[in-house]
PDBQT receptor file of N, H, CA, C and O in Angstrom, charges set to zero:
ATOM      1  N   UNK A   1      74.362  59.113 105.530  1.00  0.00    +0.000 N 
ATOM      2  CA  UNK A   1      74.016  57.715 105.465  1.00  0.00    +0.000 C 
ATOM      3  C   UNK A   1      73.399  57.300 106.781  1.00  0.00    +0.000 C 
ATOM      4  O   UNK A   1      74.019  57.787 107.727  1.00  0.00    +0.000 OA
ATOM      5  N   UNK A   2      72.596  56.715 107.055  1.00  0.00    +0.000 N 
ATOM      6  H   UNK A   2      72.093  56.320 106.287  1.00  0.00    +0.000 HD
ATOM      7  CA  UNK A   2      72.010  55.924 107.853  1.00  0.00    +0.000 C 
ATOM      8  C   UNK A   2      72.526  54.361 108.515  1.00  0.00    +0.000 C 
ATOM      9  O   UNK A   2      72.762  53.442 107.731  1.00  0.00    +0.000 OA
ATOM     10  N   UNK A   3      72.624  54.228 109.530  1.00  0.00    +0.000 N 
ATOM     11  H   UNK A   3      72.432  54.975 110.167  1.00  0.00    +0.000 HD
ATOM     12  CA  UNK A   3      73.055  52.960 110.151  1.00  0.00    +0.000 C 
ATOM     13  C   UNK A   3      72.822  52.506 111.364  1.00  0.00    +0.000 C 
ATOM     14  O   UNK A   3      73.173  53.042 112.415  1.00  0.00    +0.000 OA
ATOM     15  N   UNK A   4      72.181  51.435 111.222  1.00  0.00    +0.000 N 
ATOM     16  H   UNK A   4      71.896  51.000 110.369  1.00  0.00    +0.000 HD
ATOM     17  CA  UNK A   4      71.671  50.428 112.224  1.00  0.00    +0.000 C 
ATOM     18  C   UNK A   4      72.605  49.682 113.057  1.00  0.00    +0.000 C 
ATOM     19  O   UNK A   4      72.924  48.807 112.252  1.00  0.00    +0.000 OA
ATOM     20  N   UNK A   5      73.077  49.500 113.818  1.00  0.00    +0.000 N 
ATOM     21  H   UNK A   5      72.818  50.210 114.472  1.00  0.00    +0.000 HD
ATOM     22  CA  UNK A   5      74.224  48.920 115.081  1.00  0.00    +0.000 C 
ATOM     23  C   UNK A   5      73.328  48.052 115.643  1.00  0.00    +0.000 C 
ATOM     24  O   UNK A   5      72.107  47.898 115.672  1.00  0.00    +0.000 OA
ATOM     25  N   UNK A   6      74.288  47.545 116.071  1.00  0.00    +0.000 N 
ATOM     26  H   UNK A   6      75.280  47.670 116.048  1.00  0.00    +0.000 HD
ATOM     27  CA  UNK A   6      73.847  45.673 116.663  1.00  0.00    +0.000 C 
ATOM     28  C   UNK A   6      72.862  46.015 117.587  1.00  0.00    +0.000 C 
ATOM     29  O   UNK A   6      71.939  45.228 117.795  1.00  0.00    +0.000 OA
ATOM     30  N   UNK A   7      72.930  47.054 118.156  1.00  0.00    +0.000 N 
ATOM     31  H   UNK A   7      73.680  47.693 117.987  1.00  0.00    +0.000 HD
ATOM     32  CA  UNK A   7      71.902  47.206 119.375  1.00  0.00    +0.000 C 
ATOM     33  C   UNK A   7      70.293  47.698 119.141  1.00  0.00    +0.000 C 
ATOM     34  O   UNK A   7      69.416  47.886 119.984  1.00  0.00    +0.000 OA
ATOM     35  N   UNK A   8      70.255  47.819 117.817  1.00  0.00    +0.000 N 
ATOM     36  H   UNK A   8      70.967  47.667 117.132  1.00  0.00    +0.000 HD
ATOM     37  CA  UNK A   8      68.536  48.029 117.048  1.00  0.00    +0.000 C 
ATOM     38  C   UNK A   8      69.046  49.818 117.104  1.00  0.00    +0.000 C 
ATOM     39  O   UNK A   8      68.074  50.547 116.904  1.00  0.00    +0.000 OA
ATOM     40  N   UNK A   9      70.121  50.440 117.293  1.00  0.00    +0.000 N 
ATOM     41  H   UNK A   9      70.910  49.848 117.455  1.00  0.00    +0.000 HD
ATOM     42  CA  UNK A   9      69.880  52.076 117.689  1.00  0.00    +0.000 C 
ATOM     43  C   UNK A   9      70.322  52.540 116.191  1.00  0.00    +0.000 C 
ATOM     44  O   UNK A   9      70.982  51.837 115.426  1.00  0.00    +0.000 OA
ATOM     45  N   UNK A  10      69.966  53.507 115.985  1.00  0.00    +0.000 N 
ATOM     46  H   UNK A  10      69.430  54.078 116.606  1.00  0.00    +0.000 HD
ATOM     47  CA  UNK A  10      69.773  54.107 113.967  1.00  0.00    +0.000 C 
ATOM     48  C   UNK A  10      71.085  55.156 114.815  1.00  0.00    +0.000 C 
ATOM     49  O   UNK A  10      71.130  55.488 115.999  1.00  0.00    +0.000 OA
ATOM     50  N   UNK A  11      72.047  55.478 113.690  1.00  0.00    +0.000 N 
ATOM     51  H   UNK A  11      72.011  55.208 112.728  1.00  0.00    +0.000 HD
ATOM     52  CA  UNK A  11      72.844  56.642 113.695  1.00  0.00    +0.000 C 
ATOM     53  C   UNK A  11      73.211  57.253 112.168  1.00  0.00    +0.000 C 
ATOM     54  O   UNK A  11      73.368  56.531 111.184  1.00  0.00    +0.000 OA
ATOM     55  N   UNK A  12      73.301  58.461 112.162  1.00  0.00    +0.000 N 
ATOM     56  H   UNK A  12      73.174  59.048 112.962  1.00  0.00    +0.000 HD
ATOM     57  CA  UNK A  12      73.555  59.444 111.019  1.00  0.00    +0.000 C 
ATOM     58  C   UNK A  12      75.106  59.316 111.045  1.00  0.00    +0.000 C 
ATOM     59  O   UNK A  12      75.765  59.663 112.024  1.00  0.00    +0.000 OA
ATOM     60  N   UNK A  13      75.731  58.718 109.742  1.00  0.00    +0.000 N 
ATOM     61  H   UNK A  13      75.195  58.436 108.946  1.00  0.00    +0.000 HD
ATOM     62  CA  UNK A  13      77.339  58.992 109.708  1.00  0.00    +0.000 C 
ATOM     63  C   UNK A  13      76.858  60.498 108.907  1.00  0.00    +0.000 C 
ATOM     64  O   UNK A  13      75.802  61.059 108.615  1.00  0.00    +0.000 OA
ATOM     65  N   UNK A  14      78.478  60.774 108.749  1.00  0.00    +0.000 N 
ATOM     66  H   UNK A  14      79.336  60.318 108.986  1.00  0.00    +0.000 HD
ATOM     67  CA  UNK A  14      78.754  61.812 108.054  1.00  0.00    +0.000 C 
ATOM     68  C   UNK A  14      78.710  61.613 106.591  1.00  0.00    +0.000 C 
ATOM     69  O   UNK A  14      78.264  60.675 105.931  1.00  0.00    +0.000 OA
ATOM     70  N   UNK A  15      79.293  62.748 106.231  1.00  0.00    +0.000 N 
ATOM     71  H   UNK A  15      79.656  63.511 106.767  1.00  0.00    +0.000 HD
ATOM     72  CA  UNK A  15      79.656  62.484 104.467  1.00  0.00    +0.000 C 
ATOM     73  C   UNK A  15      80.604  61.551 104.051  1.00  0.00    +0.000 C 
ATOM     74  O   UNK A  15      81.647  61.242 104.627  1.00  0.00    +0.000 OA
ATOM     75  N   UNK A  16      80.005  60.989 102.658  1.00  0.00    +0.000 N 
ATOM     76  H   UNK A  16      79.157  61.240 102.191  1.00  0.00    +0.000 HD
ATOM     77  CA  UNK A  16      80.691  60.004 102.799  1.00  0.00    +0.000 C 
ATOM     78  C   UNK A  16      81.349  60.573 101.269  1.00  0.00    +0.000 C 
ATOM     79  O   UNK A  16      81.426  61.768 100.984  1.00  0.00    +0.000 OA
ATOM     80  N   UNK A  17      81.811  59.402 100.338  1.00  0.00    +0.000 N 
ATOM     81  H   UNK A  17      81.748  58.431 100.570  1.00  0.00    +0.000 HD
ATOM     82  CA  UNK A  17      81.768  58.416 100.539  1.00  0.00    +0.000 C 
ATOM     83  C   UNK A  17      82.901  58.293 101.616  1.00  0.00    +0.000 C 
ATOM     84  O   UNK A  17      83.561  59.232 102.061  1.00  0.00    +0.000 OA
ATOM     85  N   UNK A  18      83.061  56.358 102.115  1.00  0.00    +0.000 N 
ATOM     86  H   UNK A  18      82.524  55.595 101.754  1.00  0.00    +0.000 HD
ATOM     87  CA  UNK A  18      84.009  55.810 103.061  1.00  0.00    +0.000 C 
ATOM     88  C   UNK A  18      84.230  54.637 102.833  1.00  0.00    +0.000 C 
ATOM     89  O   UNK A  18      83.453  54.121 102.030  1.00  0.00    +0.000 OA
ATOM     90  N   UNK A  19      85.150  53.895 103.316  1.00  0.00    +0.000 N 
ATOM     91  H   UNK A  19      85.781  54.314 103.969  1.00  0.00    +0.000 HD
ATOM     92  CA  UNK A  19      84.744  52.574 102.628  1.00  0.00    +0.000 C 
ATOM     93  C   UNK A  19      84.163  52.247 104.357  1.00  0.00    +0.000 C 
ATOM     94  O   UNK A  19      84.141  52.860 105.424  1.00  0.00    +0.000 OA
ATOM     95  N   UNK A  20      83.770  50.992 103.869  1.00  0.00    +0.000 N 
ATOM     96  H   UNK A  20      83.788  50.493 103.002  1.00  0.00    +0.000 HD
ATOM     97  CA  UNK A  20      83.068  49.897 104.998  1.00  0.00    +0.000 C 
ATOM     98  C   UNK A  20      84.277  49.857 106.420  1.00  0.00    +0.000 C 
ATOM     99  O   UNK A  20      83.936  49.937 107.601  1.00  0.00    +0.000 OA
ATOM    100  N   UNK A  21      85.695  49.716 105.929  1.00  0.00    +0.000 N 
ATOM    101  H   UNK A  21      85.972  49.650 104.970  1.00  0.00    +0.000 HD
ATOM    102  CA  UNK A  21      86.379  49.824 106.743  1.00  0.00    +0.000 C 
ATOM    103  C   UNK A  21      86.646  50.785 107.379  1.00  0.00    +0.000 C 
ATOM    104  O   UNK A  21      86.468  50.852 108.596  1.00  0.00    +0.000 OA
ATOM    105  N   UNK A  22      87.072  51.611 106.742  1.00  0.00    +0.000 N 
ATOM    106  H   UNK A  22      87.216  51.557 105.754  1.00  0.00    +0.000 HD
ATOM    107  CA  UNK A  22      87.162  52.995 107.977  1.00  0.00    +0.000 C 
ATOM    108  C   UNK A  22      86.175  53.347 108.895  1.00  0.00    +0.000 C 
ATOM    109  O   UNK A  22      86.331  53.895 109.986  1.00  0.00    +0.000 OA
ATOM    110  N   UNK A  23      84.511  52.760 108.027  1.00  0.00    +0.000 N 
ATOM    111  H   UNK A  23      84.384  52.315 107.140  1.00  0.00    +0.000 HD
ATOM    112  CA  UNK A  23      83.464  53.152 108.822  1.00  0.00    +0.000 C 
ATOM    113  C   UNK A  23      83.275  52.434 110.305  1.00  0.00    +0.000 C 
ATOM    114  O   UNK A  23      82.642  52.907 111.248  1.00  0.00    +0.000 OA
ATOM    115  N   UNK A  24      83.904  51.316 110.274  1.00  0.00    +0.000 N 
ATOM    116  H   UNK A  24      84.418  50.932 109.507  1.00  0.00    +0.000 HD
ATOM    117  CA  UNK A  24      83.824  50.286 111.191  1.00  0.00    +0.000 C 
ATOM    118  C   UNK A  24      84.951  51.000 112.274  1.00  0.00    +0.000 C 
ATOM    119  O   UNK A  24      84.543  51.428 113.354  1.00  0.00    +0.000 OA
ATOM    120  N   UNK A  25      86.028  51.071 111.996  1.00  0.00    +0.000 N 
ATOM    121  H   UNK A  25      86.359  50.724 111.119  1.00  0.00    +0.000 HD
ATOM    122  CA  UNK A  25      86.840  51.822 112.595  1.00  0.00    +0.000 C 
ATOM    123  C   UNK A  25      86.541  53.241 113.414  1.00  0.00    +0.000 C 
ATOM    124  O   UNK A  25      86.837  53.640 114.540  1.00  0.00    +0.000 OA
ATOM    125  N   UNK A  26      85.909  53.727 112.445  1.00  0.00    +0.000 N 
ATOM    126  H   UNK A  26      85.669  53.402 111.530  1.00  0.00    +0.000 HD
ATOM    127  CA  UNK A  26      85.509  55.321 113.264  1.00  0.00    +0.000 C 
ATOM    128  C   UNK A  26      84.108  54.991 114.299  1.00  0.00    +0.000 C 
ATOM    129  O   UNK A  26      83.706  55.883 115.045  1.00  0.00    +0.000 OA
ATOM    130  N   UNK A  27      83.516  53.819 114.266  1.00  0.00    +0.000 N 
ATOM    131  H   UNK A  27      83.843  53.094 113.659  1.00  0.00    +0.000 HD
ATOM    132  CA  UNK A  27      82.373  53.703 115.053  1.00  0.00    +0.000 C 
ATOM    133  C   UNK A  27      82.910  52.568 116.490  1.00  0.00    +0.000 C 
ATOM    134  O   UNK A  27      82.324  52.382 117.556  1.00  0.00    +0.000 OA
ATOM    135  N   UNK A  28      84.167  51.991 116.010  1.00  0.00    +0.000 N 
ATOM    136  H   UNK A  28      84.644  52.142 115.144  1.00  0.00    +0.000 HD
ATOM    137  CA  UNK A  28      84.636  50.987 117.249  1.00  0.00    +0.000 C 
ATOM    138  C   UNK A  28      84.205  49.929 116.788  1.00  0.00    +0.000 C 
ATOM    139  O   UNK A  28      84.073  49.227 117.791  1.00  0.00    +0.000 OA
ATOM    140  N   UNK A  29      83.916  49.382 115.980  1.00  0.00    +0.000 N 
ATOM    141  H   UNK A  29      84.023  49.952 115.166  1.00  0.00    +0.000 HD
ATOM    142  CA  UNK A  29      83.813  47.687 115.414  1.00  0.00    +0.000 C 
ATOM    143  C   UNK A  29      84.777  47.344 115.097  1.00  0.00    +0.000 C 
ATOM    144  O   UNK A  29      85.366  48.111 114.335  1.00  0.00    +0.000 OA
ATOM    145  N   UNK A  30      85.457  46.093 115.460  1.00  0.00    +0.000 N 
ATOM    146  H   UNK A  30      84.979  45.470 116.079  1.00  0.00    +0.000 HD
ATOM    147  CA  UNK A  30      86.336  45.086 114.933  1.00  0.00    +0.000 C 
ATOM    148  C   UNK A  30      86.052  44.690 113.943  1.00  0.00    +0.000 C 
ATOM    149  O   UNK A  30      85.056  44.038 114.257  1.00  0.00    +0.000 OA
ATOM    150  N   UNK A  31      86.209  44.519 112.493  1.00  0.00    +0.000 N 
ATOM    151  H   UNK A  31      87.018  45.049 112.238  1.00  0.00    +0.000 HD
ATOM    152  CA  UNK A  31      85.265  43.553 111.486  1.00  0.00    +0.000 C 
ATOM    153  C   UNK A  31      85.676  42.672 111.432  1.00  0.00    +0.000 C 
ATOM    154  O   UNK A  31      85.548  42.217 110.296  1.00  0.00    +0.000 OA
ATOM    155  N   UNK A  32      86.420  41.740 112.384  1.00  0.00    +0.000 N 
ATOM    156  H   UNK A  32      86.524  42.110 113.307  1.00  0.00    +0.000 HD
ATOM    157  CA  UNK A  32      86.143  40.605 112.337  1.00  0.00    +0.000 C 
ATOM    158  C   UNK A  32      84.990  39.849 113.477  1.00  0.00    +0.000 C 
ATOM    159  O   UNK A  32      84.843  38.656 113.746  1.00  0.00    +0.000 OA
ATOM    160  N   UNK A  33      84.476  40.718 113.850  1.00  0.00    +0.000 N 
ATOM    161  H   UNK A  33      84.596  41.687 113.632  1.00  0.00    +0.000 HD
ATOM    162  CA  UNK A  33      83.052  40.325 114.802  1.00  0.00    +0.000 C 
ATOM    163  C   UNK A  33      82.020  40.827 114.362  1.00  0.00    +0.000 C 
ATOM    164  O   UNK A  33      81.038  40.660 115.085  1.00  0.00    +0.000 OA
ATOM    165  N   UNK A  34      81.794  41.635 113.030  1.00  0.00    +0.000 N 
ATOM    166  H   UNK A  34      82.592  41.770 112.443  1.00  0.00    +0.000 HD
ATOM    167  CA  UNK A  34      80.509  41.941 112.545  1.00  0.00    +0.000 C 
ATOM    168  C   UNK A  34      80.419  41.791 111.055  1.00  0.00    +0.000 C 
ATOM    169  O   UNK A  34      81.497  41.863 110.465  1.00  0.00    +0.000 OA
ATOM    170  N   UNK A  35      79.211  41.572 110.246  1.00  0.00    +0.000 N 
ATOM    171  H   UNK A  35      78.335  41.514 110.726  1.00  0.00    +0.000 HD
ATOM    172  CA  UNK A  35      79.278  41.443 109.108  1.00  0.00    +0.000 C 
ATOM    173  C   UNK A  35      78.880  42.738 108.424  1.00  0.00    +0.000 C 
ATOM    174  O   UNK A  35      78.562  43.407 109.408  1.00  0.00    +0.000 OA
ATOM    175  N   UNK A  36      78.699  43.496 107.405  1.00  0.00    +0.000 N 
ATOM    176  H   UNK A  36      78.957  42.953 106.606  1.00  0.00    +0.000 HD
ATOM    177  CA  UNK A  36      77.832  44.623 107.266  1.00  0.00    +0.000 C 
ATOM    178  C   UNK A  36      77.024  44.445 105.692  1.00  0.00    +0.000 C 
ATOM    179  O   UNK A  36      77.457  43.851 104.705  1.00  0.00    +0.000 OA
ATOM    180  N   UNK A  37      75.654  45.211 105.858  1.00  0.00    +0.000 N 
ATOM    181  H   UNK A  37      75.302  45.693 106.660  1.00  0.00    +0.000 HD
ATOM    182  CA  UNK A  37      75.017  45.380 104.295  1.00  0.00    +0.000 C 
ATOM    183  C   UNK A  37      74.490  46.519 103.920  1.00  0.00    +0.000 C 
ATOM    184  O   UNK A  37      74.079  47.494 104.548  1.00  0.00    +0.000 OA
ATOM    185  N   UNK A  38      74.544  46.319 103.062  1.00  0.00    +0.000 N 
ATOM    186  H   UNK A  38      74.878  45.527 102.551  1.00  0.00    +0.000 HD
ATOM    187  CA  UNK A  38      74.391  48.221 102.438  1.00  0.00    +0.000 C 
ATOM    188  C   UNK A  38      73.175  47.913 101.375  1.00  0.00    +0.000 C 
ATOM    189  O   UNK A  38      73.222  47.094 100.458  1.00  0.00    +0.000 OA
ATOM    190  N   UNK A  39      72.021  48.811 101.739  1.00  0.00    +0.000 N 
ATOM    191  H   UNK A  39      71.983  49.477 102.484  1.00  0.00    +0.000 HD
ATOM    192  CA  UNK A  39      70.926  48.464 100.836  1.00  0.00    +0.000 C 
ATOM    193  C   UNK A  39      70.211  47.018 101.075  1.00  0.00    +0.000 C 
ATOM    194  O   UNK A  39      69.439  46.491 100.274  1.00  0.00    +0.000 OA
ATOM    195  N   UNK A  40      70.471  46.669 101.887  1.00  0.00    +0.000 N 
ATOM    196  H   UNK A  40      71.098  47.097 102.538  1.00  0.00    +0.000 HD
ATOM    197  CA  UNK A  40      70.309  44.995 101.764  1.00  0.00    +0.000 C 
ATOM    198  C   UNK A  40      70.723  43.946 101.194  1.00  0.00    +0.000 C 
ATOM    199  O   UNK A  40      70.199  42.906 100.795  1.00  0.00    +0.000 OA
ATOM    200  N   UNK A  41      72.127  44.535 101.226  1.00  0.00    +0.000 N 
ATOM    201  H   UNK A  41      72.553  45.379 101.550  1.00  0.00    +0.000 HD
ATOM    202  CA  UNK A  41      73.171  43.390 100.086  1.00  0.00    +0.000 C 
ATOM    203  C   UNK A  41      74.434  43.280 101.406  1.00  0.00    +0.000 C 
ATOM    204  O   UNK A  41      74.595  44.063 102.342  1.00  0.00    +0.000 OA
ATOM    205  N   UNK A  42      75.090  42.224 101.130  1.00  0.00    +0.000 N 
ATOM    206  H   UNK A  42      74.960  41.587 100.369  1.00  0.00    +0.000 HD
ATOM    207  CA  UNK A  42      76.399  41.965 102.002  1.00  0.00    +0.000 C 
ATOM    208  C   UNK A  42      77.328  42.475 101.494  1.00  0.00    +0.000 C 
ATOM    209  O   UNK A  42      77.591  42.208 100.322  1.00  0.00    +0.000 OA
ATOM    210  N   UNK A  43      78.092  43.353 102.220  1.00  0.00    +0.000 N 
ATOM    211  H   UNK A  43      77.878  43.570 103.172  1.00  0.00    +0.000 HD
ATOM    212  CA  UNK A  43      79.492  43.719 101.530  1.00  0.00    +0.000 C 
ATOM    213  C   UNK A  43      80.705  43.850 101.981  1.00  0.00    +0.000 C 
ATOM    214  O   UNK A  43      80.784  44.082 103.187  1.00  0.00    +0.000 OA
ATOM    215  N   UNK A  44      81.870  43.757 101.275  1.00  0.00    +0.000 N 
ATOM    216  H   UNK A  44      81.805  43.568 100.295  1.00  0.00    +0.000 HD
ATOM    217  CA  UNK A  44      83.453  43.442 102.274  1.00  0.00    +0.000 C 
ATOM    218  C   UNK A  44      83.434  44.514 102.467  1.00  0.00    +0.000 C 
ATOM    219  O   UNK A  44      82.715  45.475 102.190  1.00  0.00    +0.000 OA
ATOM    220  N   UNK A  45      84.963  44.170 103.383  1.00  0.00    +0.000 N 
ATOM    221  H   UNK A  45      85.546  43.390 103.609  1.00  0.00    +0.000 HD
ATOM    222  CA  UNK A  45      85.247  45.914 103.925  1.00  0.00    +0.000 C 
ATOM    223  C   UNK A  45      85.851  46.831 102.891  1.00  0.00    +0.000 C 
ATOM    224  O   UNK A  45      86.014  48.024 103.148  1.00  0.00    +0.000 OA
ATOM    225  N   UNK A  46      86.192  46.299 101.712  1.00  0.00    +0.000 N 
ATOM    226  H   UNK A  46      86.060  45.330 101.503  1.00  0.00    +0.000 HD
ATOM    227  CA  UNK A  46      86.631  47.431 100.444  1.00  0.00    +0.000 C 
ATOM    228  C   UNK A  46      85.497  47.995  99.944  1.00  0.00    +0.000 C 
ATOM    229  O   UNK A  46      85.522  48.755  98.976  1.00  0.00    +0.000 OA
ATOM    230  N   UNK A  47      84.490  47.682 100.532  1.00  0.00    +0.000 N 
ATOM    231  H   UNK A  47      84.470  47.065 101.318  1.00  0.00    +0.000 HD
ATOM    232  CA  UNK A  47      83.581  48.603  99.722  1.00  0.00    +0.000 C 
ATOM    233  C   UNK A  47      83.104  49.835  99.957  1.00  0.00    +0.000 C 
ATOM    234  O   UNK A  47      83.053  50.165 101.142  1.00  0.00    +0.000 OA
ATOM    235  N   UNK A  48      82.766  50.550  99.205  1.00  0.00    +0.000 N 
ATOM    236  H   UNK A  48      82.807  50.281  98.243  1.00  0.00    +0.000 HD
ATOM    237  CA  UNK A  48      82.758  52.349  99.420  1.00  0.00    +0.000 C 
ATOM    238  C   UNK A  48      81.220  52.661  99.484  1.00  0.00    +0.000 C 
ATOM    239  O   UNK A  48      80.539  52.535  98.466  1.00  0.00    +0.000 OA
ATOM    240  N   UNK A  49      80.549  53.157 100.936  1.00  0.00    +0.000 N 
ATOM    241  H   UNK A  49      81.102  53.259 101.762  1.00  0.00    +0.000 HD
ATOM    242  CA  UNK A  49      79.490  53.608 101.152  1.00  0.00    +0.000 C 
ATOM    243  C   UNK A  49      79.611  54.806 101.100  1.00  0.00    +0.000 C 
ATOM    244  O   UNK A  49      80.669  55.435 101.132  1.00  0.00    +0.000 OA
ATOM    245  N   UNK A  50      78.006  55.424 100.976  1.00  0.00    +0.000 N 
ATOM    246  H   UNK A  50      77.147  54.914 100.951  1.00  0.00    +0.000 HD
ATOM    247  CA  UNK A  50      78.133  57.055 100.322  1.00  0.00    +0.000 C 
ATOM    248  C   UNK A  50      76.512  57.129 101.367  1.00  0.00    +0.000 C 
ATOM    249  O   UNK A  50      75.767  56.349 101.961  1.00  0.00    +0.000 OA
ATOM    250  N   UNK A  51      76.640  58.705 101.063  1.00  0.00    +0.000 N 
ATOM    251  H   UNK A  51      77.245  59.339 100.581  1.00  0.00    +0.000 HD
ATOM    252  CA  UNK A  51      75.483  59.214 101.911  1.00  0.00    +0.000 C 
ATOM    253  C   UNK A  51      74.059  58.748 101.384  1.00  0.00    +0.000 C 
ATOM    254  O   UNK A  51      73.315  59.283 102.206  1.00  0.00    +0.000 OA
ATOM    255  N   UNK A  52      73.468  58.246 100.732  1.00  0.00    +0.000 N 
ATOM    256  H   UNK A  52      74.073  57.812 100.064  1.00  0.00    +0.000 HD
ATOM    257  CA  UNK A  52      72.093  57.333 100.461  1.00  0.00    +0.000 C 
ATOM    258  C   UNK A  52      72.220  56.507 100.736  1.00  0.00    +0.000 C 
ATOM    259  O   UNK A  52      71.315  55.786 100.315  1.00  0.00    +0.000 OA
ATOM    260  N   UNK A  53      73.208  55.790 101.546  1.00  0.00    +0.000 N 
ATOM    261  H   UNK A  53      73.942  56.376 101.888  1.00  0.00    +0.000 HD
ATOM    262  CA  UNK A  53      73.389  54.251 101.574  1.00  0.00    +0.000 C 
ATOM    263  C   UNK A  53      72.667  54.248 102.453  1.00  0.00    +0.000 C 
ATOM    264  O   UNK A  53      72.502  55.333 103.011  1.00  0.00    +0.000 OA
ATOM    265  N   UNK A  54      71.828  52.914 103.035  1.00  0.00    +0.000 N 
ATOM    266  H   UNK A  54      71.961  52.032 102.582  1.00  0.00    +0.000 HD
ATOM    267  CA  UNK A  54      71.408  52.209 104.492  1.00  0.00    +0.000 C 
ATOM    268  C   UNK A  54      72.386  51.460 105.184  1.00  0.00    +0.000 C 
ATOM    269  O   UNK A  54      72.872  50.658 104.387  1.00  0.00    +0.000 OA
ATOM    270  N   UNK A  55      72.767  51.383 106.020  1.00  0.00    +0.000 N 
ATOM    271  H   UNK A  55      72.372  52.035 106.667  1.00  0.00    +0.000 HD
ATOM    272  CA  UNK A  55      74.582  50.415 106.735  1.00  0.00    +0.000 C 
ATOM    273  C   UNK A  55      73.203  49.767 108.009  1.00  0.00    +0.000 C 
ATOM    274  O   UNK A  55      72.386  50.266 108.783  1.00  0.00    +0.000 OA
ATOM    275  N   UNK A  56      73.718  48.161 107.490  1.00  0.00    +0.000 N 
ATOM    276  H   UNK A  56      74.381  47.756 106.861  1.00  0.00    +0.000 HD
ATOM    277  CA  UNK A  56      73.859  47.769 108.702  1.00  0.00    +0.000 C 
ATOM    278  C   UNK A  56      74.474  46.344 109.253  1.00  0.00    +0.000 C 
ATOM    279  O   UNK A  56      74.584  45.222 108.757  1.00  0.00    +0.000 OA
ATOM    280  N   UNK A  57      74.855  46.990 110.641  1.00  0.00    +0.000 N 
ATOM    281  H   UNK A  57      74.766  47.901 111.043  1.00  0.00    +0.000 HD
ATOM    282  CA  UNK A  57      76.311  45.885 110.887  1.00  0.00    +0.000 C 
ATOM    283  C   UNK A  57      75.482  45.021 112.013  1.00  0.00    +0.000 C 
ATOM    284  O   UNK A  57      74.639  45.495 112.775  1.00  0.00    +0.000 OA
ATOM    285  N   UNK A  58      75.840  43.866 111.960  1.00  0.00    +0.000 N 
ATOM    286  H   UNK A  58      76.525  43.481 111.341  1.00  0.00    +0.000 HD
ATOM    287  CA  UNK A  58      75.603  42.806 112.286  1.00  0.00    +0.000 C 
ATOM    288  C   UNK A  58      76.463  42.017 113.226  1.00  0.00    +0.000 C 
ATOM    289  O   UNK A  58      77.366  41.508 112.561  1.00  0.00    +0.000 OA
ATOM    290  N   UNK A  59      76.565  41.694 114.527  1.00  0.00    +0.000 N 
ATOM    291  H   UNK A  59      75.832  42.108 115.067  1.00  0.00    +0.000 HD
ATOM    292  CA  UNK A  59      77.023  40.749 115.194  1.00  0.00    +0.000 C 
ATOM    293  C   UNK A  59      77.466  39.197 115.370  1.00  0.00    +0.000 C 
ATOM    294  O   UNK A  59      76.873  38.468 116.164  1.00  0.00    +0.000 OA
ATOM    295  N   UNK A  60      78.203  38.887 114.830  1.00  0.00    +0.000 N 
ATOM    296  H   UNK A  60      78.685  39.479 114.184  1.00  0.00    +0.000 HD
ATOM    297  CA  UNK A  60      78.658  37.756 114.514  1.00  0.00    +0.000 C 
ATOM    298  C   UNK A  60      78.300  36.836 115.448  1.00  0.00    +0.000 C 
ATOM    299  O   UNK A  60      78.841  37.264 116.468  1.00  0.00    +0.000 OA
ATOM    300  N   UNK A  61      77.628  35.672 115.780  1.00  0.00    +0.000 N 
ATOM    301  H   UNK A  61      77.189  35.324 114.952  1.00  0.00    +0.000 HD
ATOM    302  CA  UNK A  61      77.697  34.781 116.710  1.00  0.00    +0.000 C 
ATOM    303  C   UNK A  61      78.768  34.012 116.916  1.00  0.00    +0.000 C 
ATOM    304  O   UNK A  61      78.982  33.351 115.899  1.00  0.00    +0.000 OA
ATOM    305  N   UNK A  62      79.416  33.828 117.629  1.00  0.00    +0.000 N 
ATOM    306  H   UNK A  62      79.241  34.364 118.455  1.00  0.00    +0.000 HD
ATOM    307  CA  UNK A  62      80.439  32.264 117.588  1.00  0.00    +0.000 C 
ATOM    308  C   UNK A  62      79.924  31.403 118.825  1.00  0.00    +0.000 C 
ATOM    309  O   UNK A  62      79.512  31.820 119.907  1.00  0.00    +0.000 OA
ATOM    310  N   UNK A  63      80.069  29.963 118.334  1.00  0.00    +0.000 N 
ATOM    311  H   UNK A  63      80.403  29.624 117.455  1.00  0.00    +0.000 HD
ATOM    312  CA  UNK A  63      79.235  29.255 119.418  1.00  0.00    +0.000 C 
ATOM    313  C   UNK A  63      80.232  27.762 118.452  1.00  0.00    +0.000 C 
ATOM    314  O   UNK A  63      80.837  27.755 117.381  1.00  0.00    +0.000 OA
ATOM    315  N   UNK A  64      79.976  26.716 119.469  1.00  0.00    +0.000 N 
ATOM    316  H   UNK A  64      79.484  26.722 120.340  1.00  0.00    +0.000 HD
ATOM    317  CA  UNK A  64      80.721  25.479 119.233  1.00  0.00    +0.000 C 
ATOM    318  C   UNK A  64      79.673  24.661 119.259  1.00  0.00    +0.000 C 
ATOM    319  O   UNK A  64      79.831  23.451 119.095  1.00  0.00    +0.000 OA
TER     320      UNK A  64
């Protein structure tokens, strides 16, 4: 699978499938500071990415 990180840099996960959560976990994201989409769709962290997927996680802004 393919994935884009907040910083514009592309990385190759492994085999998947995984869900969204573990993936966040094995890369060091908190998910409660990033959002993620797969294919170009939004998805929670129960969801199960697989090796064709596109991932990409997103940086949450917080601002007042």
């Amino acid at each position: 699978m393919k994935i884009l990180l907040p910083d514009k840099c592309r990385r190759d996960a492994g085999p998947g499938p995984v869900t969204v959560e573990a993936l966040l976990s094995e890369l060091g994201f908190d998910p409660i500071e990033v959002i993620v989409s797969r294919n170009g769709m939004l998805v929670t962290e129960d969801a199960v990415v697989g090796n064709d997927d596109e991932i990409r996680i997103i940086r949450i802004a917080h601002g007042g």
